[in-house]
N, CA, C and O atoms as a printed pandas DataFrame, in Angstrom:
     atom_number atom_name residue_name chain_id  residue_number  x_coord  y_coord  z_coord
0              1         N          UNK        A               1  -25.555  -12.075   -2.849
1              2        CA          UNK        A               1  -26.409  -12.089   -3.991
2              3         C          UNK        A               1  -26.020  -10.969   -4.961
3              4         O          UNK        A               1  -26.063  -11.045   -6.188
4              5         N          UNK        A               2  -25.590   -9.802   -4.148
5              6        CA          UNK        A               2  -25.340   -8.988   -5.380
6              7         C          UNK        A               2  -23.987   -8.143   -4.726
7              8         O          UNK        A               2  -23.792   -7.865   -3.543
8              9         N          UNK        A               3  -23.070   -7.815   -5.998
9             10        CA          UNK        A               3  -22.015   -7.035   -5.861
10            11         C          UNK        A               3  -20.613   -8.679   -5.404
11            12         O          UNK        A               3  -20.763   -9.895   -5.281
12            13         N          UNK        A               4  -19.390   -7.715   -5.301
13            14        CA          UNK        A               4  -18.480   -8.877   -4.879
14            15         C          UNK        A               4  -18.288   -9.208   -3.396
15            16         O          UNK        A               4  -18.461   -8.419   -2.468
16            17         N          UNK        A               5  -17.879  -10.576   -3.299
17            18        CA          UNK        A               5  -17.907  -11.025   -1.927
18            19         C          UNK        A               5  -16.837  -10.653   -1.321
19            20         O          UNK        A               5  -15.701  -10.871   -1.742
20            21         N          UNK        A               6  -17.229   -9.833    0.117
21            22        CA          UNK        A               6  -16.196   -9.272    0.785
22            23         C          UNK        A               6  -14.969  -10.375    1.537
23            24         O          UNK        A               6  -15.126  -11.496    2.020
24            25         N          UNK        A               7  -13.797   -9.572    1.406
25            26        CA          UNK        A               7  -12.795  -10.137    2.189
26            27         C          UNK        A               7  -13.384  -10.795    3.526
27            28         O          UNK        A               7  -14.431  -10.499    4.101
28            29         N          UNK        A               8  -12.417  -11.786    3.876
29            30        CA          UNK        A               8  -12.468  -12.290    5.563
30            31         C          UNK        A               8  -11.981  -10.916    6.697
31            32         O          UNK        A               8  -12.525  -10.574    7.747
32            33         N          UNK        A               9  -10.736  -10.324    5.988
33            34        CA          UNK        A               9  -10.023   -9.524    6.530
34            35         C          UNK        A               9   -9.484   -8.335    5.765
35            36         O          UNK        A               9   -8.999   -8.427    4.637
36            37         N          UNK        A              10   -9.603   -7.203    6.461
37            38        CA          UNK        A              10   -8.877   -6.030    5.759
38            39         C          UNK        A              10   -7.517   -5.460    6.502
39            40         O          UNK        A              10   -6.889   -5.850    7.487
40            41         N          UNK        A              11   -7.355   -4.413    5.626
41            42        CA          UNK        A              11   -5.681   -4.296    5.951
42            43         C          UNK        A              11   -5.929   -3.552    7.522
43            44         O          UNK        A              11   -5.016   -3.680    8.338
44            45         N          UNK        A              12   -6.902   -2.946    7.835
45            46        CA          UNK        A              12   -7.025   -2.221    9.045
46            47         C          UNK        A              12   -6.897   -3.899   10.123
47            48         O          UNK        A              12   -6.566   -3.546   11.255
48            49         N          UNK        A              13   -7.007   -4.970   10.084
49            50        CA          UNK        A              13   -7.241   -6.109   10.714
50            51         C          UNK        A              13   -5.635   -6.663   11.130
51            52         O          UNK        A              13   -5.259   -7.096   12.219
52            53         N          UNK        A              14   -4.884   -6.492    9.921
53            54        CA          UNK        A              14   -3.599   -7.155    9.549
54            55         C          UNK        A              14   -2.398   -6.515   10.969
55            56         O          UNK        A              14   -2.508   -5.351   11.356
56            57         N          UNK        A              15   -1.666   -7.173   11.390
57            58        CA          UNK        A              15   -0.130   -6.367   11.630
58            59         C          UNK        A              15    0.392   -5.064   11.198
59            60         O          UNK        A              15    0.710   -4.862   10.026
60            61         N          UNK        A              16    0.473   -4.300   11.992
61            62        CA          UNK        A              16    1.301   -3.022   11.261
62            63         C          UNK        A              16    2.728   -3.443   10.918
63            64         O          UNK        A              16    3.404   -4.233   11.577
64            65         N          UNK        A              17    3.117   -2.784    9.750
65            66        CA          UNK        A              17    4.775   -3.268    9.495
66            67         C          UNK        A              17    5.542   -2.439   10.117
67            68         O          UNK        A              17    5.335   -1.262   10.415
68            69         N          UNK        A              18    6.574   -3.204   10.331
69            70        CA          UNK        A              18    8.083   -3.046   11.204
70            71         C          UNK        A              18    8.355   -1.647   10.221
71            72         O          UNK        A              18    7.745   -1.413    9.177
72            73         N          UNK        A              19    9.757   -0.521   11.017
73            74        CA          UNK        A              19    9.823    0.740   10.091
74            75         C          UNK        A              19   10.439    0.489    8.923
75            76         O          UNK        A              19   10.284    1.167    7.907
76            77         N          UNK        A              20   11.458   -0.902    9.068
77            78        CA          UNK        A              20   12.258   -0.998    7.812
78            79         C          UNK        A              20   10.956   -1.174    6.582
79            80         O          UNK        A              20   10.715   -0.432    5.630
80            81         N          UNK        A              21   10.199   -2.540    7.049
81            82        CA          UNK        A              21    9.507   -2.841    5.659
82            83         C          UNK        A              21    8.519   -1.871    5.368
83            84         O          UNK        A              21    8.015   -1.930    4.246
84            85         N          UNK        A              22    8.126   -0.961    6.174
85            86        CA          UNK        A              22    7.624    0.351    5.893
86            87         C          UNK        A              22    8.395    1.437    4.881
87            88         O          UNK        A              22    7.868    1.875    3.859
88            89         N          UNK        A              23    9.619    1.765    5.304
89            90        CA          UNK        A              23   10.776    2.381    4.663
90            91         C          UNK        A              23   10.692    1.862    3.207
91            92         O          UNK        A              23   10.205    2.518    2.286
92            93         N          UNK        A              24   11.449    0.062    3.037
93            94        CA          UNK        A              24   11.252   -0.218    1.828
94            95         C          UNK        A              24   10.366   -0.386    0.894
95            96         O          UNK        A              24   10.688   -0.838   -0.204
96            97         N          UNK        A              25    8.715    0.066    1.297
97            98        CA          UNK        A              25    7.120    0.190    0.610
98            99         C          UNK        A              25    7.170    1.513    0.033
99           100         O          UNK        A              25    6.839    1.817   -1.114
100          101         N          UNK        A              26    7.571    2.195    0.848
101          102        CA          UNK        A              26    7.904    4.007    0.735
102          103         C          UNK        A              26    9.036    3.817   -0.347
103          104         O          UNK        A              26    8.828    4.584   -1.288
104          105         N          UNK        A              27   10.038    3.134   -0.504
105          106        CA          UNK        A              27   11.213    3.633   -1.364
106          107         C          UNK        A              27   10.698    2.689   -3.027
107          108         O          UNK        A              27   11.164    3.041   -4.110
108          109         N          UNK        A              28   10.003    1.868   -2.931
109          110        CA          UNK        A              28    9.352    0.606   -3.972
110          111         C          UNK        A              28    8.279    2.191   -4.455
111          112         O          UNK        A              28    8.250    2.732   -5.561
112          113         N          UNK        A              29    7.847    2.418   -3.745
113          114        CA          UNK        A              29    6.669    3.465   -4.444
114          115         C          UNK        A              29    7.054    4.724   -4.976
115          116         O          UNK        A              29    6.440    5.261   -5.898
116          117         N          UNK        A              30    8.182    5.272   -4.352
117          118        CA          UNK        A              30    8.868    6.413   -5.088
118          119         C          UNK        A              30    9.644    5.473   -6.556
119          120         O          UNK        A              30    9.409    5.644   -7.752
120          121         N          UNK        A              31   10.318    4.776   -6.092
121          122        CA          UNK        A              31   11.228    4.194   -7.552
122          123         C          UNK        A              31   10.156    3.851   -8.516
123          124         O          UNK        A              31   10.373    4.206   -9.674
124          125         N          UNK        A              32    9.081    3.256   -8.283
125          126        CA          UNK        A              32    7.666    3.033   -9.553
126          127         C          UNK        A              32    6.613    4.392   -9.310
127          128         O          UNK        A              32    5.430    4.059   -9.368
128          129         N          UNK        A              33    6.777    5.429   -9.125
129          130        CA          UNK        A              33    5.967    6.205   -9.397
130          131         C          UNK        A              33    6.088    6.419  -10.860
131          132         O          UNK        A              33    7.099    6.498  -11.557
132          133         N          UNK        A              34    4.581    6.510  -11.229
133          134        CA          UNK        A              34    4.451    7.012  -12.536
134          135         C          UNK        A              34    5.190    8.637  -13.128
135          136         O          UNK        A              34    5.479    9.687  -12.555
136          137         N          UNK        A              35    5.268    8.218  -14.340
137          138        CA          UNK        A              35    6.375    9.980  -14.684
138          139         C          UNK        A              35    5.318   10.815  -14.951
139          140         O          UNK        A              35    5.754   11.834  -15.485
140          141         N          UNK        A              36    3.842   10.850  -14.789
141          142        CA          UNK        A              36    3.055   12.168  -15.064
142          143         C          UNK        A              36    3.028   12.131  -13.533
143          144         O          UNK        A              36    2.377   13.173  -13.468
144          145         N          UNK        A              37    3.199   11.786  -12.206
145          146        CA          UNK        A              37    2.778   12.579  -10.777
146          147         C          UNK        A              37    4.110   13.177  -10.814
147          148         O          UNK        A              37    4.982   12.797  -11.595
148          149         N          UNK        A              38    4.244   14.025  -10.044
149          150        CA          UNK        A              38    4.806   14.680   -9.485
150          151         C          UNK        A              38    5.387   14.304   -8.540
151          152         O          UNK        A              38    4.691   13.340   -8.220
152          153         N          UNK        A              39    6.520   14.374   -7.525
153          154        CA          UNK        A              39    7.337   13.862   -6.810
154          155         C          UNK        A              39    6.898   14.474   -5.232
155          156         O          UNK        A              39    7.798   14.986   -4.566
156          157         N          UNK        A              40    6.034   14.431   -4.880
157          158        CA          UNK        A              40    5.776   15.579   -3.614
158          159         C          UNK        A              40    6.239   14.881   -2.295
159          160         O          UNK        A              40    5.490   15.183   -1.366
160          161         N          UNK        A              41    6.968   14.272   -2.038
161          162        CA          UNK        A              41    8.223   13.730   -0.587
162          163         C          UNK        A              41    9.548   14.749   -0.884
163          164         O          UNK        A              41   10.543   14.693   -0.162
């Protein structure tokens, strides 16, 4: 009735990823970090 309707599932529910596709989430997020943060890895 009020507010939005929650997911079936959240990411705590899901598969943990393998280290590669972990690795390549980590390297996707450094290459699109925004240019006002700071680089702190």
């Amino acid at each position: 009735m009020f507010g939005d309707v929650l997911p079936e599932s959240t990411a705590d529910d899901q598969p943990r990823l393998a280290d590669s596709e972990s690795d390549e989430r980590d390297q996707w997020l450094q290459d699109n970090r925004p240019p006002h943060h700071e680089a702190s890895w």
